[in-house]
N, C-alpha and C positions, 0 to 999 in steps of 0.2 A: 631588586626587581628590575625587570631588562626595560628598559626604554622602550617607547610604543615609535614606530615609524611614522606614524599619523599621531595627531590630537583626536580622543575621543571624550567628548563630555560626557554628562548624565544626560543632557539634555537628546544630543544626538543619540543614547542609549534608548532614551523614550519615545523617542520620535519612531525612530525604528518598531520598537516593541509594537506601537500602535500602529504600524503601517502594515503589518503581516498579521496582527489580530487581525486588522479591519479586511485586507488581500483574502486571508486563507484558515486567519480561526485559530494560528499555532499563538498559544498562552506562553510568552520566553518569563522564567522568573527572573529574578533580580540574580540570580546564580548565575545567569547566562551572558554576564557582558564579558567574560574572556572570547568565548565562541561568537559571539556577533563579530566582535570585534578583528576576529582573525579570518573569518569567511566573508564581512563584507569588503578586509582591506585588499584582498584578490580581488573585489568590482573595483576598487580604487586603482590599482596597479595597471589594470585591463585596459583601463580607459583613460590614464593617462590622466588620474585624476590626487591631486595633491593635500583633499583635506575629507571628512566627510560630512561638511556643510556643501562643500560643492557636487559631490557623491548625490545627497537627498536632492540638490534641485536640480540636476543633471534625469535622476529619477525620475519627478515630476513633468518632463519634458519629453522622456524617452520612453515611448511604451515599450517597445521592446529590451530594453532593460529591468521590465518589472518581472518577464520572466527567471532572468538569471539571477535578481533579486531571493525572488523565491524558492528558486533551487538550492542557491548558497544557504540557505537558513533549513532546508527541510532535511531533515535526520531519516537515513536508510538502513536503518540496522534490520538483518535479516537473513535467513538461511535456509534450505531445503527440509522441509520438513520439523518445521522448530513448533514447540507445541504439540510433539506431534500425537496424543491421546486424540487430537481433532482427529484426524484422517481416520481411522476407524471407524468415527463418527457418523464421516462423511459418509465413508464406504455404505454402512447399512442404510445411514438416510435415503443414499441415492438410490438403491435398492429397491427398497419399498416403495419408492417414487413410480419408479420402474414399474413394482406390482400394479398400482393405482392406476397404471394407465399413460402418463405423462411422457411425451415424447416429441423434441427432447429436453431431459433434463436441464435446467439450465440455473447455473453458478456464479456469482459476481463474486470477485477480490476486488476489494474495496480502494484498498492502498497497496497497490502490487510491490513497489519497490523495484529491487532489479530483475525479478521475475521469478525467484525461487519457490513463493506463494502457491503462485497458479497454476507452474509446472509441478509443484508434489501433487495439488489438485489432478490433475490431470493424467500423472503416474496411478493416484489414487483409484482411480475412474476407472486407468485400464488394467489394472489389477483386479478392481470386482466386479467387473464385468468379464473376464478372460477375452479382453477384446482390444486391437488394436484402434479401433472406431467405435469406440462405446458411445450410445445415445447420448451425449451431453454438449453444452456447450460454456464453454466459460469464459465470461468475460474479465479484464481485467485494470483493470485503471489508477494513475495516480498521478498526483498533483506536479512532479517531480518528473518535466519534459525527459530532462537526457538521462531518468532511471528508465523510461519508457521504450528509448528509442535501444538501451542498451539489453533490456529484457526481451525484446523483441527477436534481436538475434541470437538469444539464447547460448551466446557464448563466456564461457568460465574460468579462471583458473583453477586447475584439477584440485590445487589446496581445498576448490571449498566443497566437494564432495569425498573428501577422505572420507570422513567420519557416516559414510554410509556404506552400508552392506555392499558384499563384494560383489554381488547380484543385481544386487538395484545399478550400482555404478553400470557393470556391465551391458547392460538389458534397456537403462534410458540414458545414455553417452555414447558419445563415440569422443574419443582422442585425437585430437590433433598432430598433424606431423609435419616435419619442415619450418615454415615459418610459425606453423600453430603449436608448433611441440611446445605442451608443458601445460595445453588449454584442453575443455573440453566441449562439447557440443551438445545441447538437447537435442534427443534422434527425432527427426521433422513427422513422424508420428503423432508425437507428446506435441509438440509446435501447434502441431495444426487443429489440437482443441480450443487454442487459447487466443481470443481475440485480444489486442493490445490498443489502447487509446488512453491519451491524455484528459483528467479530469478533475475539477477542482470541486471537491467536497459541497463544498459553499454555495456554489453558481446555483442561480435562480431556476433555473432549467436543466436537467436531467433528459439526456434524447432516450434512453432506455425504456421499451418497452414493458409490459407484461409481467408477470411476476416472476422471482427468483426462490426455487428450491432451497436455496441456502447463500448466506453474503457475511466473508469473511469483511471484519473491521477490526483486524488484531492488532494490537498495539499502536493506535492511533487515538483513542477517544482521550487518552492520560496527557496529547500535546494539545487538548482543550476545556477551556473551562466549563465548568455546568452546566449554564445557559447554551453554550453552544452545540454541548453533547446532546442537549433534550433537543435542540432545533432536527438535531441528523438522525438521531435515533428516531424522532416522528416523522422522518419521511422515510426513512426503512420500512416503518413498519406496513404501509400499505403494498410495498415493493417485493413482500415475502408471501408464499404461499400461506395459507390458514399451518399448516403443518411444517411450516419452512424452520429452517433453520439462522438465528446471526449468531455466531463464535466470534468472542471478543477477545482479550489480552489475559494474559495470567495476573494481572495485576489493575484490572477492569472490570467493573462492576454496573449492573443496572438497577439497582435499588431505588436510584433517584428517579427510575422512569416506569416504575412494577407494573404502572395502569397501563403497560403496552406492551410488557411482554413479564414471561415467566422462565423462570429457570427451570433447563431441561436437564441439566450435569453440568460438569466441571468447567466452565465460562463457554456454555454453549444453552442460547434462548432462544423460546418459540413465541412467535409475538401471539396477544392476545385479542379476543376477538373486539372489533368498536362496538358491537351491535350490542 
């Protein structure tokens, strides 16, 4: 086994674990002290730091290290249209939204990531609406500052819309040339549905108005424990339309929370009535 550049104990293993349960709610199993260990010794290196006992109370002292704290440890896995049986979902939900009356439609991603999320939402929208300004609005948020600031500008490498039709590439990118050759771009049409800000699940306070037609929380509820899922899922559930939609993970479930919402189809709930 290769030699660690730093000493890492169980102890500094624990301390950690509980600093980003108690931060941000992510549950690290006991699996996880390779990955700790290798993204927080980048905060070590940064700062010109030699151990990670001096790391943690460097932390304690440095607020603004709690963000890149957090960053280093939050997992981005993610892609254009993944899941994608949602988006059809979407399409009719918003539709009918449409008939009802409501205008405009409006959408939260929950945990945007690097922004692939919000932009198939958004592609989504302007495909069933045949419209380059379809009544909707989406907002989109996540814990994860510099996934935020990088979603924002909607810039790619082309590898990660290969695996999309040769249409869709065509119709919501444009390619890069020169210094961008080899990236791609979301066409500022699609951009300009999607509002971007930074938010942490957890925080006591939500600025977010109104209610949401629909709030993707995909693949997020599995980096928290039980308790912490029923905290977020009860505040969802006042934040949805009566007929709203939340789509969750392939591998996410809301059994433990039935008295709040009901299964509509394939990891897609309509919350239930309180009254």
């Amino acid at each position: 086994m290769r030699e660690r550049e730093f000493q890492f104990t169980n102890q500094d293993f624990d301390q950690i674990r509980a600093l980003i349960y108690e931060h941000a709610g992510i549950s690290l199993s006991d699996g996880k002290v390779d990955m700790v260990y290798s993204r927080i010794a980048r905060r070590l290196r940064a700062n010109g730091l030699t151990s990670f006992e001096g790391y943690l109370s460097f932390l304690n002292t440095n607020s603004q290290e709690w963000q890149h704290f957090t960053n280093s440890l939050t997992t981005n896995l993610t892609s254009f249209f993944r899941e994608e049986h949602h988006f059809p979902v979407l399409a009719e939900h918003a539709l009918e939204a449409k008939r009802k009356g409501r205008n405009p439609i409006s959408l939260w991603s929950s945990a945007c990531s690097t922004g692939e999320e919000p932009y198939s939402m958004a592609m989504t929208m302007i495909d069933a609406f045949g419209s380059w300004t379809p009544p909707v609005k989406i907002l989109a948020t996540d814990l994860d500052t510099n996934v935020v600031k990088h979603a924002y500008k909607g810039v790619y490498p082309i590898e990660r819309i290969e695996k999309l039709p040769e249409e869709t590439r065509k119709r919501f990118f444009q390619r890069g040339k020169g210094a961008q050759d080899g990236m791609v771009r979301v066409r500022p049409e699609v951009r300009a549905l999607v509002s971007f800000h930074p938010l942490n699940l957890l925080d006591s306070g939500w600025p977010m108005k109104g209610r949401f037609d629909a709030i993707f929380c995909r693949n997020v509820l599995i980096y928290f424990d039980k308790k912490t899922q029923s905290k977020l899922l009860a505040r969802f559930h006042p934040l949805l339309q009566e007929d709203g939609l939340l789509l969750v993970g392939h591998s996410e479930s809301l059994t433990h929370v039935a008295s709040l919402f009901r299964l509509r189809g394939k990891t897609v709930y309509s919350p239930l009535s309180s009254t």
